[in-house]
N, C-alpha and C positions, 0 to 999 in steps of 0.2 A: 610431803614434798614431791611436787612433781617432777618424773626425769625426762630425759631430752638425747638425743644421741648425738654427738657432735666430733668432727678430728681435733686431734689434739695433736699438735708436736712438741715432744718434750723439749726437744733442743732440735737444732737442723739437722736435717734428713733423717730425725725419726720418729714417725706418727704412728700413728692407732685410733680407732672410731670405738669409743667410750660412752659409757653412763654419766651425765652432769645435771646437775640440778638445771633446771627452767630459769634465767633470769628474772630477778625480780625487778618490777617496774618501779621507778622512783616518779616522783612527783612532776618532774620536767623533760620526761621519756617516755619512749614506745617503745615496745616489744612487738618482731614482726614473728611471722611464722614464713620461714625462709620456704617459696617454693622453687626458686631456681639461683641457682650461686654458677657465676660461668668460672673457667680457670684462666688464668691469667699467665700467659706462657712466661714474662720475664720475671715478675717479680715472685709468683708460685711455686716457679724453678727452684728460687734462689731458696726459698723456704726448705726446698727439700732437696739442697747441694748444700749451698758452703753457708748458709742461711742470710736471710734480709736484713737489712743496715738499722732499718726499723723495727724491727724482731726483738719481743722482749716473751722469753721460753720462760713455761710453757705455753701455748698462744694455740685457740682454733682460728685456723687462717680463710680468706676469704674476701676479698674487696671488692667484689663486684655481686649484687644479689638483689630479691627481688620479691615479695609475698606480700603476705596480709596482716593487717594489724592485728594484733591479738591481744593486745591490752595496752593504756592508756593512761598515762599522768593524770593526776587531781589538776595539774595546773595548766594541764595541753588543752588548746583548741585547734579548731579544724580537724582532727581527724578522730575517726569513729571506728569501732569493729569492725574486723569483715572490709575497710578499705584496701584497694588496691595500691599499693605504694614500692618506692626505691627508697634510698638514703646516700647522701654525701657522704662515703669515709676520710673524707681530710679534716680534722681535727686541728687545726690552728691554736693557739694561745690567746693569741689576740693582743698580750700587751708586752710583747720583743719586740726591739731594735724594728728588727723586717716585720712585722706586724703592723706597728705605727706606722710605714710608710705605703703601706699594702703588697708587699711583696711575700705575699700569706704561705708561698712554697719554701721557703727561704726562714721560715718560721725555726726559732731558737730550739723551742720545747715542741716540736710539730709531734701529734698522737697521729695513728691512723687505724681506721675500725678494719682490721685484719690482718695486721701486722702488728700493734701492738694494743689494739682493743681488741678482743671476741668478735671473731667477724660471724663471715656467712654460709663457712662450711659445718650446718648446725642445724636443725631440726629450728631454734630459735635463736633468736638475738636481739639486744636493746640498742638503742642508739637515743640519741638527746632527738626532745623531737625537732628543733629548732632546724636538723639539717634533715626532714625524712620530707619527698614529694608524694605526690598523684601520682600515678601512671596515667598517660592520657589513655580514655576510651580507644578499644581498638589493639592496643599495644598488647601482648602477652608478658609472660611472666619471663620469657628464655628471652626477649627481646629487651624486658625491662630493667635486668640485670647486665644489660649490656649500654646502660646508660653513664656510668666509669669510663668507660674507654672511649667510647661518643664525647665526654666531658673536655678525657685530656687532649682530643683531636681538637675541640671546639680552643682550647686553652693555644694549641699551634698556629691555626687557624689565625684567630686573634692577632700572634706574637707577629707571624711571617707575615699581615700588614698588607695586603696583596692589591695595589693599584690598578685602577681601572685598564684593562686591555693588556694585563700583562698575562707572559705564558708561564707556566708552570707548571714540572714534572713531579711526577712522585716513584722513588726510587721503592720497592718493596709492593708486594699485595696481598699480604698480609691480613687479618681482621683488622687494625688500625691502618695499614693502608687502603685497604677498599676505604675507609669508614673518610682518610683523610680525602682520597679524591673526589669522594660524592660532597663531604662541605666544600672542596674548593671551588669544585662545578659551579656551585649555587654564591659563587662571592664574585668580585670584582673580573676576574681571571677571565682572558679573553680565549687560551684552549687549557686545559689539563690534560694530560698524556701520563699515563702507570706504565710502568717498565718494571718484570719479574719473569723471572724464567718458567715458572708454572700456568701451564695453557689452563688448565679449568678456572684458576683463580683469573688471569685475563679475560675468561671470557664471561664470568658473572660482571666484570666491570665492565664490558662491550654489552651487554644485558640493562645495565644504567645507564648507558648510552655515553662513557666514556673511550676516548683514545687510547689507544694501548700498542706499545711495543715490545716483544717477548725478546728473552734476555738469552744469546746464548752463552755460560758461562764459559766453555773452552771458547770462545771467540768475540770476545766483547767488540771487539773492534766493528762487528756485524752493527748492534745497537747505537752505537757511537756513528757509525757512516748513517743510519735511519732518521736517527734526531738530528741532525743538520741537513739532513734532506729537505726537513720537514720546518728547521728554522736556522736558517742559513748561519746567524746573526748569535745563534745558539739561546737559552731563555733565561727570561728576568728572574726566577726563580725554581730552587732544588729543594723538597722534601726527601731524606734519608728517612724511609721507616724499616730499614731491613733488619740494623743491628748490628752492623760487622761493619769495622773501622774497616777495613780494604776498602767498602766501596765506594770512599769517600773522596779520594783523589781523583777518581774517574771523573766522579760528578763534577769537581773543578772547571773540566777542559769543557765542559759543555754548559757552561755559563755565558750570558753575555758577562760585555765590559760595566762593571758597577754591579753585577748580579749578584744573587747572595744564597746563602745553602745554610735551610735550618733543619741541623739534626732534630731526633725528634726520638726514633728509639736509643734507649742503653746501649753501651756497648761494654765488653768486659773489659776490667780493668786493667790486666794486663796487655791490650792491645794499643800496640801504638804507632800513628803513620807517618811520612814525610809530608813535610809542605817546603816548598820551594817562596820564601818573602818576596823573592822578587818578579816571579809570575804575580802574585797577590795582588802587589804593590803597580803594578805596568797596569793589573782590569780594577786594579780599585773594589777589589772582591770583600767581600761581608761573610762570614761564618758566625754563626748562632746557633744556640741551643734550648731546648723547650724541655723541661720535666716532666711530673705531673701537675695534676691540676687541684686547684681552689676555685669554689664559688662559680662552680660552672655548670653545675645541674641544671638549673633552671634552661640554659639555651640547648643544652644537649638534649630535653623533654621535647624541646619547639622544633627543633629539627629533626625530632624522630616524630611528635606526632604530623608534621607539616611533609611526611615522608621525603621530605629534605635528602634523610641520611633515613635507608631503606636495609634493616638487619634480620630480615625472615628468612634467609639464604645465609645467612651464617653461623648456624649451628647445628654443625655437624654429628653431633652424637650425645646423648646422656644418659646420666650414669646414676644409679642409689646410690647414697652417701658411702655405703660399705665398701665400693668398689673404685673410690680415688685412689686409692695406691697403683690401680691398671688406668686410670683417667691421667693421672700425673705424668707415664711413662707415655703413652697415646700424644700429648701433647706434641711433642717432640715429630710428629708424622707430619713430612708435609704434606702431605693429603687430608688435611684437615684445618678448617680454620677455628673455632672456638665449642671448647667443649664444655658440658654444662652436668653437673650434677643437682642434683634432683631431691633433696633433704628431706622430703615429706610424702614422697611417693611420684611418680610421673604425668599422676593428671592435676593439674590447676584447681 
């Protein structure tokens, strides 16, 4: 029996990197050889705090990841050894209430490969092959694991609907806000403007050739006189990718009338904000929310091999497998935007 070195969380918040046997391939699956698993700041957190909702212990965690096949169903076609590939972790049912109607996030019995399947913080892992891509020529392995989070942008993208010539901000800058402002660049959206307090992450997005206005937290009022400088009329649409329910009323007053603001990241559970019905009500405002994503690999491939959506500049650091207990707390730095542990050694 061959072993494999993989994390393991007994229960939330408390792991260890362990001896497990190699998965075995069944007839309608792949086994990859994990060479890059990024960390996932919200829902990786949650694994190793109060643990994920999707969490079923002991579990090795991981949702985002990236290698080569290593072996092969009797029943799979298209892919061969030694291919370069990703994999969809959303695990749908397919035959729930929200399933028949394709509302596949929203799924009854929803599974997901690193919360409650053997993800990707693992030497190896199986997945059904039916969800496992290409990696387009070109793309690395630290970039290709970073096709999850590209997905659920693409999944926002999508929801938020974005009409020709309108404007739209993105609140956060973030790895999922860089990732949303560069799809919105390339959609409908007549400017995109990011707004974040941290000058180096601004200024990779001014490197994209995006708008940016730096945030200063003791004096919002700064940011707020910028963006109606800049659109009198205030704009057609708000992306929140920060996280924190505070800064969600802000974004209101800088809506046009009929405007609409789609969250986009988590926020914690216990936070909770005021809304005033009857400002809402006088602009005719819209609020909506986007979770994660289903069935969106496939456009998050096109927009990263079409350098669409450009992720060579964010990742910041990696790590051997043995050393995510100081990658998990690292997270947490805002001086970093996506870290990346490295299961099989550091070179590709």
């Amino acid at each position: 029996m061959k072993l494999m070195k993989a994390l393991v969380y007994d229960r939330p918040s408390v792991c260890t990197v362990r001896e497990l046997p190699v998965p075995e391939c069944g007839d309608d699956e792949v086994v990859i050889k994990v060479m890059a698993a990024s960390i996932c700041k919200g829902a990786d957190r949650r694994h190793h705090t109060t643990g994920h909702k999707l969490g079923r212990y002991p579990i090795t965690t991981g949702h985002e990841f990236a290698g080569y096949v290593y072996q092969v169903g009797r029943q799979v076609r298209g892919f061969r050894v030694n291919d370069r590939v990703t994999a969809d972790n959303a695990v749908p049912c397919g035959g729930c209430y929200f399933c028949k109607r394709e509302m596949y996030t929203h799924c009854e019995n929803f599974m997901s490969v690193g919360h409650s399947i053997p993800g990707g913080f693992a030497q190896y892992l199986k997945v059904k092959a039916n969800s496992v891509f290409h990696l387009p020529e070109g793309l690395s392995f630290n970039e290709g694991c970073l096709t999850e989070p590209v997905a659920c942008c693409v999944n926002a993208v999508k929801r938020l609907n974005v009409q020709y010539g309108e404007d739209v901000l993105v609140f956060g800058a973030g790895p999922n806000g860089i990732i949303l402002a560069q799809l919105l660049q390339h959609s409908n959206a007549g400017r995109v403007v990011s707004l974040a307090p941290t000058k180096f992450k601004l200024d990779l997005l001014n490197s994209y050739g995006i708008e940016t206005i730096q945030i200063d937290q003791a004096a919002p009022e700064k940011h707020v006189k910028e963006v109606f400088a800049r659109f009198p009329y205030g704009v057609d649409a708000i992306v929140d990718a920060t996280g924190s329910a505070s800064v969600l009323p802000g974004c209101f007053r800088l809506l046009k009338k009929r405007g609409r603001l789609l969250q986009f990241s988590s926020t914690k559970d216990d936070e909770d904000i005021t809304i005033n019905p009857a400002y809402f009500y006088r602009n005719e405002l819209h609020y909506y929310t986007c979770a994660w994503q289903v069935h969106q690999f496939g456009a998050a491939l096109e927009a990263m091999a079409s350098g669409k959506v450009k992720l060579d500049r964010l990742v910041t650091k990696q790590y051997p497998l043995e050393e995510f207990p100081q990658a998990i707390e690292d997270v947490l730095d805002r001086n970093v935007l996506k870290l990346v542990i490295r299961p099989n050694g550091m070179e590709d």
